[in-house]
N, C-alpha and C positions, 0 to 999 in steps of 0.2 A: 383218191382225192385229186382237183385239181391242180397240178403244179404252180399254175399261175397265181394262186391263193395261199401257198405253201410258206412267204414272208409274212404273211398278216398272220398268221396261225403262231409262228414260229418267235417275231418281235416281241418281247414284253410291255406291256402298255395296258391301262386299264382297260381303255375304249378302243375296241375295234369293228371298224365302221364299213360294213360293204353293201353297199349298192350300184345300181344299175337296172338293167331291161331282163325282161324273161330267157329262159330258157338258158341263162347264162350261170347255172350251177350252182349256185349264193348260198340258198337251204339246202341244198344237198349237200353241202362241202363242209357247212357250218353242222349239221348231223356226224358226217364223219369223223372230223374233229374233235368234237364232243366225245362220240364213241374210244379214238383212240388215246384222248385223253382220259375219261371214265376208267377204260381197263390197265390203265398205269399206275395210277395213284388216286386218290381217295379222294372225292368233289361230291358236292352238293351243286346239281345245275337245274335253274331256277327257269324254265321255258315257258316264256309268258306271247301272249299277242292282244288285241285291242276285244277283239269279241271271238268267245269262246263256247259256245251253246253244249258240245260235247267233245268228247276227246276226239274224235276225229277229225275234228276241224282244228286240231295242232301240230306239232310235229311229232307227235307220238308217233306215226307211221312210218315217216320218215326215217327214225330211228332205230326203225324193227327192221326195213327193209336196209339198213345200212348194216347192223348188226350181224342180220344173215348171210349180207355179201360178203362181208370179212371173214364168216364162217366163224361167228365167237355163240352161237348159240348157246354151248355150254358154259357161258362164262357169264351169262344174262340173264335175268329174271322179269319176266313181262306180265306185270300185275294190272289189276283192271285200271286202277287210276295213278300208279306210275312204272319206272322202270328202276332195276337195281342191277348192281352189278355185284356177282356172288364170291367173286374173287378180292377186291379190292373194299367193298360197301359202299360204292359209290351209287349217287341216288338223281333217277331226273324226275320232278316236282313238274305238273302242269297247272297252268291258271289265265284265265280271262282278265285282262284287267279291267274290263269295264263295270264285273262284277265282283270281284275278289280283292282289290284293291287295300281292304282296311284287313283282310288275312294276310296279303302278305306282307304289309308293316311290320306284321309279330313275328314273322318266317326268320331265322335265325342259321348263320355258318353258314350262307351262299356263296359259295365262290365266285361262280360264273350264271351272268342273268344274261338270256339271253331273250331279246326281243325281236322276235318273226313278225313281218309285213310290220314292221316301227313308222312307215307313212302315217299310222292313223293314230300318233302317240302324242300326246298333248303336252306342254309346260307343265301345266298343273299336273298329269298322273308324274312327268319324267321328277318333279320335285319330290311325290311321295316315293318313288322309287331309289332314284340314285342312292342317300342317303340312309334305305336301308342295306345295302350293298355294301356293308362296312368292315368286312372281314380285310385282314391283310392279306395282298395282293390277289386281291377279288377280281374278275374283271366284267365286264360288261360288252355285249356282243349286240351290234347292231346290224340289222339288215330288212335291208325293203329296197319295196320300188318305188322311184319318186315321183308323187301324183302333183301337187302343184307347188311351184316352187317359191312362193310364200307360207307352205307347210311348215308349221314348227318343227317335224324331224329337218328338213331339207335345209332349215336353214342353220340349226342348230349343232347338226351333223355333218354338214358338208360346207355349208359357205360357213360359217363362223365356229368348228370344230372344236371341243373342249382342247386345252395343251397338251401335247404330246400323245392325243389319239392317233389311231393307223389309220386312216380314211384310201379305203382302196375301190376304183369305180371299174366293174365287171360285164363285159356282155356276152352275147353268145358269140361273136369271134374269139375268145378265149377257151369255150368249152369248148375239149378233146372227144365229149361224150356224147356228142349232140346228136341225133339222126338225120338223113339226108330228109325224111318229112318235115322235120322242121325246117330246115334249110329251105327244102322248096314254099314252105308257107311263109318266112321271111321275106323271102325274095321278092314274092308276088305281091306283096304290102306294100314292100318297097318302091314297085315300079307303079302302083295304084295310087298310092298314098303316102308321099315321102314321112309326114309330119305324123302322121298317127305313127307311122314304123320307127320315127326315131324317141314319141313317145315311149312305144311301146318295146321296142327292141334295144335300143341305146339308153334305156335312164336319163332322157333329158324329160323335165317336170313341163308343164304345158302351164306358158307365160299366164294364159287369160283365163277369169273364169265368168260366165255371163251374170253373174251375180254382182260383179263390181261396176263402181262408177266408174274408175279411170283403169282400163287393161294395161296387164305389164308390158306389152309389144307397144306400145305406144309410149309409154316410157322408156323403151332399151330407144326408137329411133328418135327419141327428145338428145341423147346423150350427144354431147358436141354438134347439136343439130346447126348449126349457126356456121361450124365450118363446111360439113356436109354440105351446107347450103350456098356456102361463099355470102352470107347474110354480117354486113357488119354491125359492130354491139353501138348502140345510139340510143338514145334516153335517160328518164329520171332511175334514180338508185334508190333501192326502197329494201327494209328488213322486214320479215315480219315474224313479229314476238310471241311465241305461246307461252303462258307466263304457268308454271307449277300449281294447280291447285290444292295440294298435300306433302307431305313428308314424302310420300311412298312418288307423286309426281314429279316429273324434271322440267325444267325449261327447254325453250327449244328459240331458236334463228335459224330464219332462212335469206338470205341476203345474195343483192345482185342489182344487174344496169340492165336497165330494156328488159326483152325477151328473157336475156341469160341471168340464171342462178350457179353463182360459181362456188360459195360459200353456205354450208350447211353447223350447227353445231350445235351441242345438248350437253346438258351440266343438271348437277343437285344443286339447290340451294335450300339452306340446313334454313331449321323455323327461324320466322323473322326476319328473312334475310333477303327480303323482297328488294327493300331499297338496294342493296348490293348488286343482286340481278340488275335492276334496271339500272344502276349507273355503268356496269357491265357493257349493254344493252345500248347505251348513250353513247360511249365512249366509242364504239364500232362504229353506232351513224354520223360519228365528230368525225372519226379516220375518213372513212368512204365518201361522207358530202353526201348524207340519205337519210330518207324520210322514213319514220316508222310508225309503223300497223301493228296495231299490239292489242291482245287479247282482254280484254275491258269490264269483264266478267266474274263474279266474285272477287278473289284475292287481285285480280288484275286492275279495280274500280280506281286503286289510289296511284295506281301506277303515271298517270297522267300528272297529276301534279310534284312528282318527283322528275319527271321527263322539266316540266315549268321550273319548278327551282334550280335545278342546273344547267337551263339554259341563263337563268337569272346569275347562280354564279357565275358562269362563265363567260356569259354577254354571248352568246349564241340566240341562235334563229332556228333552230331543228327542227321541222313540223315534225311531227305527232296526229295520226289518227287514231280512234278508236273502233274496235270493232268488234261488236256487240252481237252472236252467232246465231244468238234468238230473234234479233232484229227483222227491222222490215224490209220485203225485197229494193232493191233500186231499182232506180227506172221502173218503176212496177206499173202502169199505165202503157211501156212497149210490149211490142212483141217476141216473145220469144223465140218462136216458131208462128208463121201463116197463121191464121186465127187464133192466137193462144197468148194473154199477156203474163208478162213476168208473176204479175200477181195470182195469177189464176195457175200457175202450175209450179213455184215453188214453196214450199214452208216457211221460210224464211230468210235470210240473206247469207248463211252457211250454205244451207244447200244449192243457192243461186251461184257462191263463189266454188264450189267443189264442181257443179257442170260446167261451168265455164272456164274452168283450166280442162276440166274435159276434154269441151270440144277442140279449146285448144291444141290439146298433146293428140286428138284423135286426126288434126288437120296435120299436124305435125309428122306425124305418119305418113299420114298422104302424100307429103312432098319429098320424104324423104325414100318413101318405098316406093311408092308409085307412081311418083315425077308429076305428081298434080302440082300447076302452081297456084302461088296463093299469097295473099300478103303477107310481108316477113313479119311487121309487126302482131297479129295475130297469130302466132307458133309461139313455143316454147323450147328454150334448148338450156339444157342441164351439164355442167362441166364437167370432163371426165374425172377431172383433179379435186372433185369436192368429195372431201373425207364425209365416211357413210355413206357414201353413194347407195352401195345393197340396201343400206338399212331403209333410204328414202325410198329408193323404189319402192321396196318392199310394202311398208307404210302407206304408201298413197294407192298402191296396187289391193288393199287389203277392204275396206272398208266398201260393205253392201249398199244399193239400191235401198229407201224403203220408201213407206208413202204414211199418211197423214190421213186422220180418218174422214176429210177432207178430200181424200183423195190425191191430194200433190204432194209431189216427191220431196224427202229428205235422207239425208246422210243415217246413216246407219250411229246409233248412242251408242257413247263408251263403255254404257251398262252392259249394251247389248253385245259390241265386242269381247267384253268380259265373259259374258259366258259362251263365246267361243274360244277364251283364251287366250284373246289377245289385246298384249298392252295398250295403253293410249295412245294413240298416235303421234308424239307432241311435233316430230320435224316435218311433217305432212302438213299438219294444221298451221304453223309459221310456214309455208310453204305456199300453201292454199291464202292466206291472209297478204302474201306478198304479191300475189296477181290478182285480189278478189277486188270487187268496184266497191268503191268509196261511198259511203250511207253519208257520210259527214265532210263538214268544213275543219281545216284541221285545227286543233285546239290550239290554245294562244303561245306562237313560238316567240314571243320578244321581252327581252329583257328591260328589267328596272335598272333606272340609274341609280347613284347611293343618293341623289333628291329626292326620287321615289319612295325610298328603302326607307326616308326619317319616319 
């Protein structure tokens, strides 16, 4: 075993969590383990991965060939579809979860579930699973390598880790067992190709994927881009509101002056409690001196005349826009690009407002990484100090490209998110609504005298 792995093995904890780059021991260490727990005392281990066609594509092999280095042959029983231990009864169970998934709900007295290549492991399978894992002190064994790092293993596992997991990150400068061929084919990656080697060798998850409208790399140089830049903060202060469409939805603000968003933040609000939101919602853009953009859309319809009565009580002036995501592009008669008007290549005024912080955070890059200059007012810079910071990136780094059968582009539906798993975006969308152009005049911010009011 490797020594370097010997505290994560040894720590009591439910979840222990390792990842990192190839060749760096992880499955082979996590066999061993296995094994020399197996021949000690009596476990049920439950060796699951995402796609499983035959046993050879598990760690069944890995287990035989750890068994036999230890030289416990005689202590093993190597059956077609699992493994036993003849001294102890201890048993290793194999299964695919992509297809096995409502077998192992009924699987009963797991101790230890362990999850090989867990990069390709969903919310939705990790909720059928955790909670069958209910044995007293059962634990749960994680391990992969990190493919992108809006992954729900990666983020789930390493950047926001259940409490009191082990999260231990491995690479092949750790392994004692490595051979000088790997070594030299490291190497040569290395000096080829820093960013694939540190994918691939280091465990770091690869920020972009060409499937998204806004890349994570463009968002990490959004972060303090304003001092980066020596750019000072100058203009109007705007929030913008994604208002909960359900029980199971949150609210969401994103709030800031100019360029900069400093303030991010997400809340339930229980049924009916819409007015509450929005006097919430009010009372930030009374603090700040800012305008708000707010989600205008089902539940969000009446949100505007709650915005007008308390500016009414209060004898305030707050504009208030609305912004309607089906709506029609702006400016839709310009250009968006050299022959191409607004109108002719977005769906509607969502997908116009998600390119256009785009391009934004994609210039923002530019100047920040590769010394383009460029007008300050056109970037974006993101404060390092805004609580959820991962989670925004995260959010806005997540949602696809698609197109209209029409042919122009729009944002990827939350339906559609849904069935890959991922939540609604609500701090993206207040996000997106804080920099998006204005369809409208803003609705009436002035108050009634009590003459009015008779």
């Amino acid at each position: 075993m490797n020594p370097a792995l010997r505290d994560v093995w040894n720590r009591p904890s439910r979840f222990k969590i390792i990842y990192g780059g190839r060749d760096s021991s992880k499955s082979w260490d996590a066999a061993a383990n296995a094994i020399r727990v197996a021949q000690s005392v009596k476990v049920r281990v439950l060796c699951t991965r995402m796609f499983q066609n035959k046993l050879a594509e598990s760690v069944y092999n890995l287990l035989i060939v750890q068994i036999e280095r230890f030289g416990l042959s005689d202590r093993f029983e190597i059956l077609r579809d699992k493994i036993t231990c003849t001294t102890t009864g201890s048993e290793f169970l194999f299964y695919g979860l992509a297809r096995n998934i409502d077998e192992i709900k009924s699987l009963e007295g797991i101790d230890i579930l362990w999850i090989e290549e867990a990069h390709a492991l969903t919310s939705a399978m990790f909720g059928i699973l955790e909670p069958t894992i209910r044995k007293e002190g059962s634990e749960i064994w994680i391990v992969f390598n990190p493919r992108l790092s809006n992954d729900f293993a990666y983020q789930h596992f390493v950047v926001s880790p259940p409490a009191g997991a082990v999260v231990r990150l491995i690479n092949y400068t750790e392994n004692p067992f490595i051979s000088q061929t790997s070594l030299d084919t490291i190497i040569a990656l290395k000096e080829s190709d820093y960013d694939e080697y540190a994918h691939r060798y280091l465990g770091q998850p690869r920020s972009d994927s060409d499937k998204t409208i806004i890349k994570r790399s463009w968002l990490d140089a959004a972060v303090d881009a304003h001092i980066k830049l020596g750019i000072p903060i100058e203009g109007s202060t705007r929030i913008g509101y994604d208002i909960a469409d359900d029980g199971k939805d949150l609210n969401a603000i994103a709030c800031g002056k100019g360029i900069l968003t400093d303030y991010v933040e997400e809340w339930k609000g229980g049924e009916n409690e819409l007015l509450k939101s929005c006097s919430r919602v009010y009372m930030r853009a009374e603090k700040m001196g800012a305008e708000i953009d707010y989600d205008s859309i089902g539940v969000g319809a009446s949100a505007g005349a709650k915005f007008d009565e308390l500016n009414t009580e209060r004898r305030k002036s707050i504009k208030f826009y609305k912004f309607n995501a089906g709506g029609r592009v702006v400016n839709s008669d310009k250009e968006y690009m050299p022959g191409v008007l607004n109108q002719d290549h977005f769906e509607n005024i969502k997908a116009q407002s998600w390119w256009i912080v785009a391009d934004r955070l994609r210039m923002t890059y530019e100047a920040v990484v590769n010394g383009i200059k460029v007008n300050p007012s056109e970037i974006i810079s993101i404060s390092s100090d805004c609580d959820n910071l991962e989670r925004l990136i995260t959010e806005l780094s997540t949602p696809y490209r698609d197109f209209s059968p029409a042919g122009k582009v729009k944002v990827e539906s939350k339906k559609d998110l849904a069935k890959r798993d991922v939540k609604s975006p609500n701090m993206a969308d207040a996000f997106i609504m804080r920099y998006a152009p204005r369809a409208t005049q803003p609705q009436p911010a002035v108050f009634m005298t009590s003459r009015h009011r008779r």
